[in-house]
Every structure is written in C-alpha cells, then in structure tokens.
C-alpha positions as CSV (number, residue, x, y, z in Angstrom):
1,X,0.0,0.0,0.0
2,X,2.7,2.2,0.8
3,X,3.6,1.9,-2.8
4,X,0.3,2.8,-3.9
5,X,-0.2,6.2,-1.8
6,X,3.7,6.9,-3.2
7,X,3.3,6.3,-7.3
8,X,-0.3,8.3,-6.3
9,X,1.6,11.2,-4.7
10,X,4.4,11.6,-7.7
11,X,1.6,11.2,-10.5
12,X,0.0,14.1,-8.4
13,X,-3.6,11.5,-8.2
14,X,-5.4,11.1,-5.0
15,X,-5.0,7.4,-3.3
16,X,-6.6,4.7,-4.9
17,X,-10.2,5.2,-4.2
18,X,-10.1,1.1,-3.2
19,X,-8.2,2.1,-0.2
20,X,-10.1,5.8,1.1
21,X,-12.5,5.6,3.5
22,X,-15.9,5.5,2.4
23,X,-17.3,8.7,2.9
24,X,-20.0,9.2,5.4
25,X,-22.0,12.4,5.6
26,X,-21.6,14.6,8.5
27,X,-25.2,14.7,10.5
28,X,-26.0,18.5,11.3
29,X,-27.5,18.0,14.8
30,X,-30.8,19.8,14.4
31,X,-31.4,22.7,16.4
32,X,-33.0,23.0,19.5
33,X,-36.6,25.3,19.6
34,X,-35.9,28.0,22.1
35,X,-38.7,28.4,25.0
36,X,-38.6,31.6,25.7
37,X,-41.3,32.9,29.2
38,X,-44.0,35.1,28.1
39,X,-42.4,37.7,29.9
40,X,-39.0,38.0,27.0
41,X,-42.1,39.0,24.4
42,X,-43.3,41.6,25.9
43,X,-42.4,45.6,25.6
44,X,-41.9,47.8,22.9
45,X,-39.6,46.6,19.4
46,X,-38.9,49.1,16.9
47,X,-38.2,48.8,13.2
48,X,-36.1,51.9,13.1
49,X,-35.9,55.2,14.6
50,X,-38.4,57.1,12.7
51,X,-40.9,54.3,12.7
52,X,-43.6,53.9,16.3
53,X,-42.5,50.6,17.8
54,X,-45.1,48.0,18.3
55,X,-45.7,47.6,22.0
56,X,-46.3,43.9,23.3
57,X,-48.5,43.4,26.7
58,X,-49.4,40.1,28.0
59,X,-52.1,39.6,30.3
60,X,-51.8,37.3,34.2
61,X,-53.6,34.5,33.1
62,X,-50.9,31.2,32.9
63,X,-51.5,28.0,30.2
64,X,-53.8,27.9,27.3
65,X,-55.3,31.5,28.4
66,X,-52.1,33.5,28.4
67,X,-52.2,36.0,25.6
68,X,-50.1,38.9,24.3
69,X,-51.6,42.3,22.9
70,X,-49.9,43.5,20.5
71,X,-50.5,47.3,19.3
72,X,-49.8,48.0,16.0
73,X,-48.1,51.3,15.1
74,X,-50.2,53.3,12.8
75,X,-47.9,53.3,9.8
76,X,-48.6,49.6,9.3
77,X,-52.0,49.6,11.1
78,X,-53.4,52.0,8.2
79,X,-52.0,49.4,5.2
80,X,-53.7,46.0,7.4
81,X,-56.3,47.7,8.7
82,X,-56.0,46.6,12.4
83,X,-53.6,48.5,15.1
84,X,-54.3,45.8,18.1
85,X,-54.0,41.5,18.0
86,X,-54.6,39.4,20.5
87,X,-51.8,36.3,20.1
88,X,-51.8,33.2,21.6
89,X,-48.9,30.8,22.3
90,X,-48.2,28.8,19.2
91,X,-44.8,27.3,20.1
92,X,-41.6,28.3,22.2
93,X,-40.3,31.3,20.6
94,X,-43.8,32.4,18.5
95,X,-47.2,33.6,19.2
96,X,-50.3,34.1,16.6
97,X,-53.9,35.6,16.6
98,X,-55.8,36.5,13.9
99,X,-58.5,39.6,13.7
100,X,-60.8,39.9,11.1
101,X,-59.5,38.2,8.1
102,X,-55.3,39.2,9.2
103,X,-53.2,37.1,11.0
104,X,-50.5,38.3,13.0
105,X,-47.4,35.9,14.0
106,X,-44.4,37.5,16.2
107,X,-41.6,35.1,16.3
108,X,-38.4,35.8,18.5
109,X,-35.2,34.8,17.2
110,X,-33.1,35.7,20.3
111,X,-33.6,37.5,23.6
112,X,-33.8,41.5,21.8
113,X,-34.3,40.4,18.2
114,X,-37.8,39.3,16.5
115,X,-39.9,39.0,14.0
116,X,-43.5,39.7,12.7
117,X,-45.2,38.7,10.2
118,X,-48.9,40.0,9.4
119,X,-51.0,38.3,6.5
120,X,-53.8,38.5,4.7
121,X,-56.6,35.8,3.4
122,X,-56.7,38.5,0.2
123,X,-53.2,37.2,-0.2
124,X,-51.3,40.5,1.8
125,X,-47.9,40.0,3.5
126,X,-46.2,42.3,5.7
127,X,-42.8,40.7,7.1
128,X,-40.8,43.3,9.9
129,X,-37.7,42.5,11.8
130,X,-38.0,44.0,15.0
131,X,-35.2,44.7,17.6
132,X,-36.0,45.3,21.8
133,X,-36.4,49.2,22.2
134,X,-37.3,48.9,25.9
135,X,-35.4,51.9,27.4
C-alpha cells in the first residue's frame, strides 16, 4: 500500500479510491426550539428610529389562556387595517392571533431580536424584523 499512496503522490492522483475511507456524511444536529417565558415578548420593538414601535403586553392569566396584545403602530396599522392583536402561544419562541380576516405571527429569534409577520386571506404580506427598544 505504501507503494500505492507513493506512485499516487508523484503522478500528483489522490490514493486509490479502493483504499479511502468510504465517505460518510456529517449529520447536522438539528437545532433545538428556544422556550422563551412570556415575559421575554413583551415591551416595545422598533423597526427603526423614525418608525412607532409596536408595544407587546401580555395579560396574568398562565397556560392555554395567556395571551399577548400586541398594538400595531399606525404606519402599518393603516395598510392592514388593524392597530391591536390578541396572540396566543403557538410554540416556544412564537405567538399568533388573527383579527378579522389578518393574521399576525411574532416570532423571537433571540432575547432582543424578532420578528412579525402580518398576512392577509386577500393574499397581503407584511414581514418586519424588529429589535428590543425597551429603554
């Protein structure tokens, strides 16, 4: 073999493919859902500077009743036509509620960085990345 890997080497050829290792993929461990408490969604996350932050409330109750209210700032409340959702839990790190015929999802992606997406049934999508702007 030691022949082999030389006369390889000098004819500037990879070792015979009879003696490599058969390759094996490398298995990506998936990634593990964040729980974040209801308390990490709430509080105001701006867009930019010049644009209202929304402001994110959750009521006391606990479990299946828990809910965030989300207010809408008016620059995006005009173009969906709602400025207030009421979201329940829909995973760890996300919340939904729909009002009328618009659904609003809020997602965090870590501790002071979000997002939301609003859509429409008439086929309307709004998608804003939203950073923490609690002071």
């Amino acid at each position: 073999m030691k022949h082999v890997l030389l006369f390889s080497a000098m004819l500037g050829l990879a070792a015979a493919p009879a003696f490599a290792a058969p390759h094996t993929p490398a298995t990506v461990p998936a990634k593990a859902e964040t729980t974040y408490p209801t308390a990490s969604f709430t509080g105001t996350w701006s867009v930019r500077a010049e644009v209202p932050p929304f402001t994110v409330a959750a009521n006391k109750a606990m479990g299946p009743a828990a809910r965030l209210l989300v207010n809408v700032p008016e620059v995006f409340a005009a173009t969906i036509g709602e400025n207030r959702f009421s979201l329940a839990r829909k995973n760890g790190n996300s919340w939904s509620g729909t009002q009328h015929d618009t659904t609003l999802t809020m997602t965090l992606v870590s501790a002071n960085a979000g997002q939301i997406v609003i859509t429409n049934t008439n086929g309307h999508k709004v998608d804003v990345p939203l950073y923490r702007n609690d002071p």
